[in-house]
C-alpha atoms as one frame of an Amber mdcrd trajectory, in Angstrom:
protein
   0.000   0.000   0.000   1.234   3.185  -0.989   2.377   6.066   1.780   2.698
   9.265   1.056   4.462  11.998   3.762   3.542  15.881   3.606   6.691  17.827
   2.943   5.363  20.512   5.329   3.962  18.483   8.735   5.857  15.038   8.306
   2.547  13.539   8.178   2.249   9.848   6.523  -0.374   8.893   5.236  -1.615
   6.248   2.356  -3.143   7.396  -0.972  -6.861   7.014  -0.144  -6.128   8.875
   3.319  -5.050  11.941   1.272  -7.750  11.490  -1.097  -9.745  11.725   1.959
  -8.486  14.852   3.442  -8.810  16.581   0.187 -12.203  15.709  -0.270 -13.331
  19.100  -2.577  -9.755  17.820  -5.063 -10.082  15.838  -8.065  -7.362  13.336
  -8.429  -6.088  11.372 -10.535  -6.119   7.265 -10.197  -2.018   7.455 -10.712
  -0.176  10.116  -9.082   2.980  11.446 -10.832   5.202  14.211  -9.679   3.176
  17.060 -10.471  -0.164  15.394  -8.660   2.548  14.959  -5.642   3.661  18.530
  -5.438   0.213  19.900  -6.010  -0.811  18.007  -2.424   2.955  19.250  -1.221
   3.502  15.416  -0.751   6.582  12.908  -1.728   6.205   9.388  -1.926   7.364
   6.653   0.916   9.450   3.938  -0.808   9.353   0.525   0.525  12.942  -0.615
   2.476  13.833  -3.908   3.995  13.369  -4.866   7.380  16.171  -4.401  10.227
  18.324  -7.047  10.819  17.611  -8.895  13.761  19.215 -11.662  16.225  17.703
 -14.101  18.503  14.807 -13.371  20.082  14.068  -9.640  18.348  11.853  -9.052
  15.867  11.889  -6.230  13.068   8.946  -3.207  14.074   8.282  -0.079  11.554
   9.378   2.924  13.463   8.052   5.918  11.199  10.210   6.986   8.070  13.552
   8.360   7.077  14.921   9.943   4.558  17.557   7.624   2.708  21.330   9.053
   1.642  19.235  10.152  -1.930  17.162  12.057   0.084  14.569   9.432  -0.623
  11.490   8.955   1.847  11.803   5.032   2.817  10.117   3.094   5.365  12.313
   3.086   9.027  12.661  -0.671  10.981  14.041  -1.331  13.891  15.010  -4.319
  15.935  13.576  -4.755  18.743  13.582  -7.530  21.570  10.646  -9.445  21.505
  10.489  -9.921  25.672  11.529  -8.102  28.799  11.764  -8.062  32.503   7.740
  -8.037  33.622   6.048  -8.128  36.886   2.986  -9.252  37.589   1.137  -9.311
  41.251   5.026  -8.801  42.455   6.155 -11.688  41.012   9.473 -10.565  38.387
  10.078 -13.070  34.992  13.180 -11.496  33.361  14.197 -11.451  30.501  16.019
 -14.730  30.483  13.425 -16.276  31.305  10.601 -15.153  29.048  13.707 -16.140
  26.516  13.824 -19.744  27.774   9.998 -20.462  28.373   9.619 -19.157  24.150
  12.710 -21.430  23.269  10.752 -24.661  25.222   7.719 -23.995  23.281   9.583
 -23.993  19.799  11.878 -26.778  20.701   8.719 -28.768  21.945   6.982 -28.136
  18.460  10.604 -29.568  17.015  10.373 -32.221  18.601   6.852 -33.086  17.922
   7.499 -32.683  13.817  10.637 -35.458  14.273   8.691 -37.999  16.142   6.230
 -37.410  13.683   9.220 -38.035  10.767  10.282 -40.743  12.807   7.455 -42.921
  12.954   6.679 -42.472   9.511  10.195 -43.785   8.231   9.498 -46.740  11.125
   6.207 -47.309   9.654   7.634 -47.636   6.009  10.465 -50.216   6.791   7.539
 -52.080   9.568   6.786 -54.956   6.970  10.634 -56.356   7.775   9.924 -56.780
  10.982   6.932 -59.093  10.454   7.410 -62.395  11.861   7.554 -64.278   8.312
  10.613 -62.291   7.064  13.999 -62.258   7.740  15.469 -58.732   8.711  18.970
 -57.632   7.667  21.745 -56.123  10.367  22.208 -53.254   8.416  17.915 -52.772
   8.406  17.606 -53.582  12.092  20.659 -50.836  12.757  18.370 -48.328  10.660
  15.086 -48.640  12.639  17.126 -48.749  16.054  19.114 -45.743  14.679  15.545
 -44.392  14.076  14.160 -45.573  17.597  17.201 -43.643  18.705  16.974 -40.376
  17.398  15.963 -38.450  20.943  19.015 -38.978  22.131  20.911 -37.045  19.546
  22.923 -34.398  20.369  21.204 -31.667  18.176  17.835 -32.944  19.358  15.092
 -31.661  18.317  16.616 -29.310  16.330  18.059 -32.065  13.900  19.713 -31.208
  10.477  18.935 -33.766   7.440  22.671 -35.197   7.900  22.130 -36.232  11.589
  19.121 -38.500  10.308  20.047 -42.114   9.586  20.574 -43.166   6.172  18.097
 -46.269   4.821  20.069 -49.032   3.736
């Protein structure tokens, strides 16, 4: 959605805002640079999002003008948690951090169980009683059975899965 900022208040607002506040103003359906200068207005360009780190997240904080003297969209990083209190009882930081990391690792985990007993279920006709598994097959599905106790678990990369013979 297009933003527009007024050159004289720093005001941002979209297209059909201004069309709104200039209600007694025909305009046109595409504004070029003369439509912009009649409303006293430059365009907001689009910019990418801050770079953030672990546990931030990237919030619009107003607009900027760019080193072209460009009006571009401002982000900021900001942490996503901090120290709270509630009926005197004080979670920091740390800890909001560690109770979010549980929840993510415990979805993790879910999704490779779920992977897991799917490639179990796809090698379960060799371990039906009228057919003879293979050692390297047996090491597979206890490989498999085994996964939980990696030492990336749950957050496992496609090399620290077993390989089917």
């Amino acid at each position: 959605m297009a933003e527009y900022r007024n050159r004289t208040t720093g005001e941002v607002k979209t297209q059909g805002q201004w069309r709104a506040a200039n209600p007694n103003m025909s305009l046109p359906r595409t504004w070029k640079a003369a439509t912009l200068d009649a409303l006293n207005l430059d365009p907001v360009l689009r910019s990418p999002a801050a770079s953030t780190g672990a546990y931030q997240s990237s919030v619009r904080d107003g607009v900027e003008q760019d080193s072209n003297g460009n009006w571009v969209e401002k982000y900021v990083a900001r942490d996503m948690f901090a120290d709270t209190t509630e009926d005197g009882v004080t979670t920091t930081k740390a800890e909001h951090e560690a109770a979010y990391q549980a929840t993510l690792d415990a979805a993790e985990a879910e999704r490779n169980r779920t992977k897991r007993d799917g490639l179990l279920a796809e090698t379960d006709y060799f371990a039906l009683t009228d057919v003879t598994m293979d050692a390297p097959m047996t090491t597979y599905r206890q490989a498999l059975r085994d996964i939980t106790a990696h030492s990336n678990w749950p957050n496992l990369e496609d090399a620290d899965w077993p390989t089917k013979p």
